[in-house]
C-alpha positions in Angstrom: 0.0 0.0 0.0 2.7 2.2 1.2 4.4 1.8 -2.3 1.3 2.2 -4.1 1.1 5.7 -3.0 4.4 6.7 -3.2 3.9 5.7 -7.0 0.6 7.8 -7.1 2.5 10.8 -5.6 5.4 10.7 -7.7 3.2 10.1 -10.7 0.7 13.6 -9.8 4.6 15.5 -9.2 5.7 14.4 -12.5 2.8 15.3 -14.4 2.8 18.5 -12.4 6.5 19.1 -13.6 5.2 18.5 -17.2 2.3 21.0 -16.8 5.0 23.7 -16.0 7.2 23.3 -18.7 4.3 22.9 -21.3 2.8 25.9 -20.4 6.1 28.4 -20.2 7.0 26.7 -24.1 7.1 28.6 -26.8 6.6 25.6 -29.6 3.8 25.1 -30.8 4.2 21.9 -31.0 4.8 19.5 -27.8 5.9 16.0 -28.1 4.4 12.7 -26.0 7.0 10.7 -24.9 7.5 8.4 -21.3 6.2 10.0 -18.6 8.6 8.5 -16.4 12.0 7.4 -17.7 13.0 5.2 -14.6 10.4 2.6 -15.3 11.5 1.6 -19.0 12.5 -1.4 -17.4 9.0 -2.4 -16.6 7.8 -1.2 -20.2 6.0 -3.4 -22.0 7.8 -3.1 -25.7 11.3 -3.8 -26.5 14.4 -0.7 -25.6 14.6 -0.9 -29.0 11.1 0.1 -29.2 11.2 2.4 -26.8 14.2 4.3 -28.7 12.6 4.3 -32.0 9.1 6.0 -30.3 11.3 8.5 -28.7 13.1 9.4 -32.1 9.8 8.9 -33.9 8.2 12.0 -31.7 11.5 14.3 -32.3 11.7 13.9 -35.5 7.8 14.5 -36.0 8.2 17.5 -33.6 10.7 19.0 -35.7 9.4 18.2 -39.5 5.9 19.6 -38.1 7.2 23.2 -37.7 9.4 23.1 -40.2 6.9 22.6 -42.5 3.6 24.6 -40.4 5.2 27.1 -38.7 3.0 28.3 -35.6 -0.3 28.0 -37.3 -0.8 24.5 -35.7 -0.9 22.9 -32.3 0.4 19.4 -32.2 0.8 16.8 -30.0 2.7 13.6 -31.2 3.1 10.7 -29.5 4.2 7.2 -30.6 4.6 4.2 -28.9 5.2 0.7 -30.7 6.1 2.9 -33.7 2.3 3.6 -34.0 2.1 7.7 -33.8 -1.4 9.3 -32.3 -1.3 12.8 -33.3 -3.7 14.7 -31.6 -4.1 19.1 -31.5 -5.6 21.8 -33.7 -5.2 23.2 -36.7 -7.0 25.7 -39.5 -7.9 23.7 -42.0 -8.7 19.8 -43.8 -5.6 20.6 -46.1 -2.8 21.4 -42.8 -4.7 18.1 -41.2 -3.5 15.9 -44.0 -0.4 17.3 -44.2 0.7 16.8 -40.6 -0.2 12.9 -41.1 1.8 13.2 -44.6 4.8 14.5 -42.3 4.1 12.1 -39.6 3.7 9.0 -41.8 7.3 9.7 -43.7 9.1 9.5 -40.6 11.8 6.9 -40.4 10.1 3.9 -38.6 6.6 5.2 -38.0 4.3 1.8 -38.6 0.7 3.9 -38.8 -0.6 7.0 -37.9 -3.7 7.7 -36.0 -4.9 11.1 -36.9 -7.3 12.8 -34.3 -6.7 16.5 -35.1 -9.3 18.7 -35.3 -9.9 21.7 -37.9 -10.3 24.5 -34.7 -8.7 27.3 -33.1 -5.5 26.2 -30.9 -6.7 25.4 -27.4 -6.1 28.3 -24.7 -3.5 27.6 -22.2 -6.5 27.2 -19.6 -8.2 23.7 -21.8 -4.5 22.8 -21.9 -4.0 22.8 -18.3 -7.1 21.1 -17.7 -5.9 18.4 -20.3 -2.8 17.6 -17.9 -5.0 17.6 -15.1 -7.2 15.4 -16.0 -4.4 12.5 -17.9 -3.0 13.1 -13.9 -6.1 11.7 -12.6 -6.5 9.1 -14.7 -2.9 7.6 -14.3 -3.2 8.1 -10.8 -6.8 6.2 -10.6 -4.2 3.1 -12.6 -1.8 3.3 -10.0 -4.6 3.1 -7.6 -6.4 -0.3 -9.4 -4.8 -3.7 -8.1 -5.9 -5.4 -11.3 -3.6 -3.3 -14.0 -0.1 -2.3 -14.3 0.1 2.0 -14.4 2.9 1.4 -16.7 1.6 -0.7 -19.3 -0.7 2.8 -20.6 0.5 5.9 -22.1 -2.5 8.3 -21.7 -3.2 11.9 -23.4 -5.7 13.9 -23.3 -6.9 16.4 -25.8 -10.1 18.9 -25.1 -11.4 16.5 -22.7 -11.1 13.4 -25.1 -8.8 10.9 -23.3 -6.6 8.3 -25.6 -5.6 5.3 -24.0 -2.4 3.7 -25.8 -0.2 0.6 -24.9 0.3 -3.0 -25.4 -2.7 -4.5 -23.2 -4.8 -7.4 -23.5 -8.5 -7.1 -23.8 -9.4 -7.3 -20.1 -7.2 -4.6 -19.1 -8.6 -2.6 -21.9 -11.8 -2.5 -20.7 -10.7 -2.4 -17.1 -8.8 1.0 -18.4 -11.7 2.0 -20.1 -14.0 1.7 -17.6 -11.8 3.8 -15.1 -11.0 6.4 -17.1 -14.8 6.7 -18.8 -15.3 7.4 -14.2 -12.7 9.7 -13.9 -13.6 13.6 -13.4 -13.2 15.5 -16.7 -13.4 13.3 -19.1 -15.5 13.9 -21.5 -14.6 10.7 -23.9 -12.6 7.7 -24.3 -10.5 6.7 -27.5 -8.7 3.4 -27.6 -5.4 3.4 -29.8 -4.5 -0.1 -27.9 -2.2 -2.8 -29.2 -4.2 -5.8 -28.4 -2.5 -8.7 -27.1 -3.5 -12.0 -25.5 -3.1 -13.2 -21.8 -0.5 -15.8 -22.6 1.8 -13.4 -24.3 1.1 -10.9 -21.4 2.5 -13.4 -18.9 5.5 -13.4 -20.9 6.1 -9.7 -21.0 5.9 -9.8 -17.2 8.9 -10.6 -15.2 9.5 -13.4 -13.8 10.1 -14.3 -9.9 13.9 -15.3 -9.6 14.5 -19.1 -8.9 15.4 -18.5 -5.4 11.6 -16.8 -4.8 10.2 -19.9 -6.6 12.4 -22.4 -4.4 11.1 -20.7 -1.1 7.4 -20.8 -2.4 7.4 -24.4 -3.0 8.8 -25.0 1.0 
């Protein structure tokens, strides 16, 4: 229990820490990425993965401007080397072209596309965003039937995207928590689906001293 909050805690500080520097940025556009970088051990895809996501969102980040400018606000974030973008821009025609730019990126498997043809969110709906992805993480850390880590979570005007390699009951278990959780105002799934078995070998396994002294 006792670890379980300090998790929560240091999950609510990080995401506070984030809110900070996302609101003092000048960029217009803000990349995903871990939340916490001392628990890519207990990440569900490979380091290699991991590596490729992170390289995926900086070189997204940087193609974006280079090629909008300012006009746009966008949020990328990839993991498995499939890239949610999510944000705002002026028109159908800049909304294809940021998933043009996305999709060319070296490594990028798919793009999801959620942008939406509107004025770039005030600072005020962005700070609510972070707000609201702190609860839900916090309400994972909190469940005793899924693993916080195994979910990347953003949230974009209220819509919450749920993103990780899960299998289907923790993806509705997710669901159903966040769908509860104050502020959100609706649930997307980008999940990589996979089944229990394959989930048992992603977890890690007790060292052979543990097993010894649970057979006794």
């Amino acid at each position: 229990m006792k670890k379980n909050q300090t998790y929560r805690w240091f999950t609510l500080l990080t995401l506070t820490a984030c809110l900070g520097s996302t609101l003092t940025a000048c960029v217009p556009v803000i990349m995903g990425g871990a939340v916490m970088g001392g628990l890519v051990a207990t990440d569900r895809r490979t380091s290699g993965a991991q590596l490729e996501d992170e390289g995926i969102e900086l070189r997204s980040a940087s193609r974006i401007r280079d090629n909008l400018g300012d006009r746009v606000h966008v949020n990328v974030n990839s993991y498995n080397r499939r890239v949610l973008v999510t944000g705002e821009v002026p028109n159908v025609q800049d909304m294809q072209l940021v998933e043009q730019v996305v999709s060319r990126v070296e490594n990028v498997q798919s793009v999801v596309n959620e942008l939406a043809v509107l004025g770039n969110a005030t600072l005020t709906q962005r700070s609510s965003d972070v707000l609201v992805t702190g609860r839900v993480r916090a309400s994972f850390v909190d469940a005793r039937d899924l693993y916080a880590n195994a979910f990347k979570v953003v949230t974009e005007r209220g819509i919450t995207y749920l993103m990780g390699r899960v299998t289907q009951r923790e993806a509705d278990r997710a669901t159903e928590i966040t769908r509860g959780t104050s502020g959100v105002q609706k649930v997307v799934r980008v999940f990589e689906i996979i089944s229990e078995d394959e989930l048992r070998n992603l977890l890690p396994q007790p060292a052979p001293e543990a097993k010894a002294a649970s057979t006794k």
